[in-house]
N, C-alpha and C positions, 0 to 999 in steps of 0.2 A: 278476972285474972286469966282465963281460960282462952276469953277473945283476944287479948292480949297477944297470947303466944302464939296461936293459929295464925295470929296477922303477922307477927313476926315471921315464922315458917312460911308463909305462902311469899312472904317478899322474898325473902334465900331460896325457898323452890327455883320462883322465878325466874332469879338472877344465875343460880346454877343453870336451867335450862334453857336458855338462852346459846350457852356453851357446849353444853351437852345432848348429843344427837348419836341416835342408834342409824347403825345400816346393817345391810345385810352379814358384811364382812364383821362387823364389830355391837352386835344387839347391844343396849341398854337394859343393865338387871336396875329396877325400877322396885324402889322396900317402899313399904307402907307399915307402920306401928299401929297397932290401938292399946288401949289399955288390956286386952285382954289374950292379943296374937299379935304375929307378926303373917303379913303379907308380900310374895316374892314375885315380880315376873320378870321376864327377858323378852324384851319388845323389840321389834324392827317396824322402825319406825318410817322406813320408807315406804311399807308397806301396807301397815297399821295393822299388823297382825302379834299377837302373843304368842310366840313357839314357844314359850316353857313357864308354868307357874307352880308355887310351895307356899306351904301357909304350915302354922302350928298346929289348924286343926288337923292335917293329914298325921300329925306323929302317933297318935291316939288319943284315945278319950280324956279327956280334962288337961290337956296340955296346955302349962302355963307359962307365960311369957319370963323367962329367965333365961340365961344367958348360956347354960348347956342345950336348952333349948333351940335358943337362937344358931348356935351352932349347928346343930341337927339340919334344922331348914337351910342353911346354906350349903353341909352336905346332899340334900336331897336336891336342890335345886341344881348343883351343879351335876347332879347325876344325870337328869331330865334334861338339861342342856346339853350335855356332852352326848345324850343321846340322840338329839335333834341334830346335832352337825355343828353345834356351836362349843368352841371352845376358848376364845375372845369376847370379851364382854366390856362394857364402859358401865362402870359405875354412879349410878343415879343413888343418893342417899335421899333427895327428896326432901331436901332441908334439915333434916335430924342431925344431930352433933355426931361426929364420929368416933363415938364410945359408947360401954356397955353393951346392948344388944346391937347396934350396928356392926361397931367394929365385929362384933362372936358373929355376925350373919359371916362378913366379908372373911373372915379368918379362915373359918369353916366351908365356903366357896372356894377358897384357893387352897384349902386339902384338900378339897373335890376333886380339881384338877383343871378349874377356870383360871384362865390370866384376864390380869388387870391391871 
């Protein structure tokens, strides 16, 4: 069941990325899920560099993926962003549905103070 869904996601990655391209004017915040954290960065991809990345394990020790959680990391990420010069972003979900811990990342980035 598990390959199932990975193949399903990597054909929607795909086809989202296809459309979706960071520049320097406009990085790509690029989420990564596991079962156990969530994974943040803000890529320029003209350049192939990461100026800003957040994960759950930076909140502290045993930090679980839920969705006050998830929010936290989209505050921090957008802290680190706004610190680098970036305050425009295109949103890369990276295939995941847009709910539960996505949408709390994206919600929690735009009280940061990222547009999107």
């Amino acid at each position: 069941m598990a390959g199932k869904n990975n193949e399903r996601r990597e054909r929607i990655k795909m086809g989202v990325r296809k459309r979706i391209n960071g520049t320097t004017e406009r990085p790509r915040l690029s989420v990564f899920r596991s079962n156990k954290g969530l994974f943040v960065q803000v890529i320029d991809d003209l350049k192939g560099t990461t100026l800003a990345s957040a994960s759950t394990s930076e909140l502290g020790v045993k930090a679980k993926l839920n969705i006050e959680n998830s929010k936290n990391v989209g505050k921090k990420i957008a802290e680190k962003a706004l610190a680098s010069g970036v305050n425009t972003i295109v949103f890369d979900r990276n295939g995941y549905l847009y709910h539960g811990n996505i949408k709390a990342l994206a919600e929690g980035a735009r009280e940061g103070g990222l547009k999107f």
